[in-house]
N, C-alpha and C positions, 0 to 999 in steps of 0.2 A: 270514481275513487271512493275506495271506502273509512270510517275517520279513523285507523288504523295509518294509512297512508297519507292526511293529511295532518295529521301530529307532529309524525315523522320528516315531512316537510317543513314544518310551522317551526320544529327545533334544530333545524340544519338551519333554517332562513334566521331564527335566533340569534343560532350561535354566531355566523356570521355576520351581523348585524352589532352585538355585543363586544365580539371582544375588538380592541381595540386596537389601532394600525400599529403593526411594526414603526416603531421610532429608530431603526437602526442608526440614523445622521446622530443623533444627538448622545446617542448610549455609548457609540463607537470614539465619539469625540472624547467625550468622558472620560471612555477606556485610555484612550492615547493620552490625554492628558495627566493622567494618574501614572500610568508606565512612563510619561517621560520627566516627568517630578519624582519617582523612583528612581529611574536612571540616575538622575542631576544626583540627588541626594546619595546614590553611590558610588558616584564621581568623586563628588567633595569630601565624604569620607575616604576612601583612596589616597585624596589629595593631601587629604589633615596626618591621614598616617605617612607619607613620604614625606612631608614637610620637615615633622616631628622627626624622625627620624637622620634627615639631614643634619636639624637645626642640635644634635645630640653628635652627630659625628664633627658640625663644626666649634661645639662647644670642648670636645677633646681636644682637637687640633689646640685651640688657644691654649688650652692646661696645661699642654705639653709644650707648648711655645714659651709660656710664661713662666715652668717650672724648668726649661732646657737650659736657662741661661746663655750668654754667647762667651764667647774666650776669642781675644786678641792676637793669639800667637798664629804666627807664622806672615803675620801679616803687620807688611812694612809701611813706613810710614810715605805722607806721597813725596815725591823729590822735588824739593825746590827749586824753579827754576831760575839761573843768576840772570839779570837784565843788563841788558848791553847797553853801552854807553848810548846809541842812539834811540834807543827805547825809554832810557832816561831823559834825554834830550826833550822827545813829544813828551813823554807825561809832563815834564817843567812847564811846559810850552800850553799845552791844555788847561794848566794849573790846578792838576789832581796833586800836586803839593801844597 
C-alpha cells in the first residue's frame, strides 16, 4: 500500500471513530414529547374557545329570561279541596288542630 492509500484509510477509520452514535431513543423521546405538549396545548385551546363561547350563549339565555318577565294569565288558581267530615275527624284526632 502506498501512503496515498493509507491516509485514505486512516480518514474513513477517523471519521468513524469520531462522529458519534446515533442517539435516536432519546431525540425521538424528545420529539414525542414536544408534539404531545403541542397537542395538549391545542386541545385546551379548543377547549378555552368552546367553553367561552357556551358560557356567552348561556349568559344570553339569562338576559332574556331575566328581561322576558312572566304573565299569570291564563292560569288558574289551584282548587281547593273541601275536607270531609272524616278527614276532619283524623286530623282532630292526630291533633294537627
Amino acid at each position: 500500500m502506498d501512503d496515498k492509500e493509507k491516509k485514505k484509510e486512516a480518514e474513513e477509520d477517523k471519521s468513524k471513530v469520531t462522529t458519534p452514535p446515533e442517539d435516536t431513543g432519546d431525540k425521538s423521546k424528545a420529539v414525542t414529547l414536544i408534539d404531545e405538549a403541542n397537542a395538549a396545548a391545542k386541545r385546551m385551546e379548543e377547549a378555552n374557545k368552546r367553553k367561552t363561547e357556551l358560557l356567552r350563549q348561556e349568559e344570553e339565555m339569562l338576559a332574556k329570561k331575566a328581561l322576558g318577565g312572566t304573565t299569570e294569565a291564563g292560569q288558574s288558581a289551584p282548587a281547593k279541596k273541601e275536607e270531609t267530615p272524616e278527614e276532619y275527624r283524623d286530623r282532630v284526632m292526630r291533633g294537627d288542630i
